[in-house]
C-alpha positions in Angstrom: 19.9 -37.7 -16.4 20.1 -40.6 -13.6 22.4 -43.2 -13.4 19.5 -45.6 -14.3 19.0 -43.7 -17.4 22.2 -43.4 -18.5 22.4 -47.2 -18.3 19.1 -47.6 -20.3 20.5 -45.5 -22.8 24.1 -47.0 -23.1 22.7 -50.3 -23.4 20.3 -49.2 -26.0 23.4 -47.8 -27.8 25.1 -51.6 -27.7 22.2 -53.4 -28.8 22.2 -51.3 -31.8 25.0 -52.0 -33.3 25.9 -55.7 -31.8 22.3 -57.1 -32.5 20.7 -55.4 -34.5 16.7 -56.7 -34.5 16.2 -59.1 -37.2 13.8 -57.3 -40.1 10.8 -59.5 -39.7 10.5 -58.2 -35.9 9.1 -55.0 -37.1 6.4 -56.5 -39.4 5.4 -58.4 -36.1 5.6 -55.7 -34.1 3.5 -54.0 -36.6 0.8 -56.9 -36.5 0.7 -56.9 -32.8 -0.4 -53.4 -32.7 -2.5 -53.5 -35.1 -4.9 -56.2 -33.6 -5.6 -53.8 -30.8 -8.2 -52.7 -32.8 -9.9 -55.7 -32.9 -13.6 -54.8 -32.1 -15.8 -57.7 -33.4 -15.5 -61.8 -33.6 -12.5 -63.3 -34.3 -13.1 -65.7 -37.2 -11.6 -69.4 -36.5 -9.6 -71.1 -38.9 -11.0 -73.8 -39.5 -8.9 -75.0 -42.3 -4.8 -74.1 -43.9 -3.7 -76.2 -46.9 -0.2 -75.5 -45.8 -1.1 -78.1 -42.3 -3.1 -80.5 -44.5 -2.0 -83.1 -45.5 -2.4 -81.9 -49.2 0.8 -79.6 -48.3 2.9 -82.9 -48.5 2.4 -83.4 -52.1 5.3 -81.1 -54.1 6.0 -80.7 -57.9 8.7 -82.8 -59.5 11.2 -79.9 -58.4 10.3 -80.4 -54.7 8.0 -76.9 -53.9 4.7 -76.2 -53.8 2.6 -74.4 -56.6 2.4 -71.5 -54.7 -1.2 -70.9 -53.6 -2.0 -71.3 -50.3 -5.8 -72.1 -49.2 -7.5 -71.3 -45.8 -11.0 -71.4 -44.0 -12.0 -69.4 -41.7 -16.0 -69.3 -39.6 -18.2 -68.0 -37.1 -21.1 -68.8 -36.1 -22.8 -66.5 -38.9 -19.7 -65.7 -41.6 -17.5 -68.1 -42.9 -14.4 -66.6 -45.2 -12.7 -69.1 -47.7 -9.5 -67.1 -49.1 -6.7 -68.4 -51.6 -3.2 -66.7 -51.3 -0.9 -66.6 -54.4 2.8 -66.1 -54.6 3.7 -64.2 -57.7 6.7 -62.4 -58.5 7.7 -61.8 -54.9 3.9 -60.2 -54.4 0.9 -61.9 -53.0 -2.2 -61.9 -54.4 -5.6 -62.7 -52.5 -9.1 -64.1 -53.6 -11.5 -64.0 -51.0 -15.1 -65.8 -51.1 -17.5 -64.8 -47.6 -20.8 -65.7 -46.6 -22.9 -63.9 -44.1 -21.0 -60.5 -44.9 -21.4 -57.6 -47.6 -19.8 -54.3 -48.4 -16.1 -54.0 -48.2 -13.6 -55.9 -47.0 -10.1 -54.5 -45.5 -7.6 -56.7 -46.7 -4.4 -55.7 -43.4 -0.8 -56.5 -44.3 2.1 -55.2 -41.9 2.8 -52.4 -44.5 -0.5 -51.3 -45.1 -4.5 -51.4 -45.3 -6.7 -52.1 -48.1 -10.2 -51.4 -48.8 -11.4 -53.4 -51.6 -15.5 -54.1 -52.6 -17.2 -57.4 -52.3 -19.7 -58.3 -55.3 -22.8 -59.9 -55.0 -21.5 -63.5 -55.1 -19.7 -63.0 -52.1 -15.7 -62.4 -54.1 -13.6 -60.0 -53.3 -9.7 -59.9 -54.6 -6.6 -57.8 -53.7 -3.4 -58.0 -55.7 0.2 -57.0 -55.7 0.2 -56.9 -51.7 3.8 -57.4 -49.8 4.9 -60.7 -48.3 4.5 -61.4 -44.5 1.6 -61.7 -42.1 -2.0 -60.7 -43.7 -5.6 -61.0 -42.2 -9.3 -59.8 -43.3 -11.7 -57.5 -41.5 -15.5 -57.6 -42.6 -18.8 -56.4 -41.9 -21.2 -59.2 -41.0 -24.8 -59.1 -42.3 -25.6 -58.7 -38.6 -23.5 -55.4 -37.9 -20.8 -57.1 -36.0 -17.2 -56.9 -37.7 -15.2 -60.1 -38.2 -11.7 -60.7 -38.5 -9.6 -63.5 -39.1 -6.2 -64.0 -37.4 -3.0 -63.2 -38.7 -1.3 -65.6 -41.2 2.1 -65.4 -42.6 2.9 -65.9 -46.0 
């Protein structure tokens, strides 16, 4: 082993145990690598309830209900999901236009498959908290995806 290398791993050693990576680093980590497979048209959001100006309103307790709304389009999809907090879980309702089949629903943790009906809806429950995004086939064969939102 060369000097160099013995110093990589001796600091690596240090870092371990005097600053330790904080946990939500490896659901980002996780994320980042996972948008490498981005191979179609990255949907723009186009609208989050938690920037609008409807996020100001809270309960009489001070929080939010809990749901959070976003808009996302192309120039042929468009994606309108609603996020829920329950019991530590999130839950997510999806409405698209311009896309049928199946819809992956990504999450740090894992990856989701989950139908969409005629309408247009398709819903995935009891997924972990953290960053989450949608993949989807367009009606014209291209796959759309919308960015990473944490929750």
């Amino acid at each position: 082993m060369t000097n160099g290398e013995m110093l990589i791993e001796r600091l690596r050693r240090i870092a371990e145990i005097v600053d330790d990576p904080p946990p939500s680093s490896d659901q980002a980590a996780r994320a980042a690598l996972a948008s490498r497979r981005l191979d179609g048209e990255l949907a723009e959001l186009m609208m989050d309830s938690d920037l609008s100006q409807a996020a100001l309103v809270r309960g009489p307790d001070g929080t939010d209900d809990g749901v959070r709304l976003l808009s996302f389009e192309t120039s042929s999809v468009s994606v309108e999901l609603q996020i829920e907090q329950q019991q530590g879980r999130l839950s997510l309702r999806g409405l698209v236009t311009g896309a049928s089949g199946e819809a992956v629903v990504e999450t740090a943790a894992e990856s989701r498959t989950v139908p969409i009906d005629a309408e247009g809806w398709f819903v995935a429950g009891d997924l972990p908290r953290g960053a989450v995004r949608v993949r989807l086939p367009a009606l014209d064969g291209t796959t759309v995806t919308t960015s990473w939102v944490s929750v």
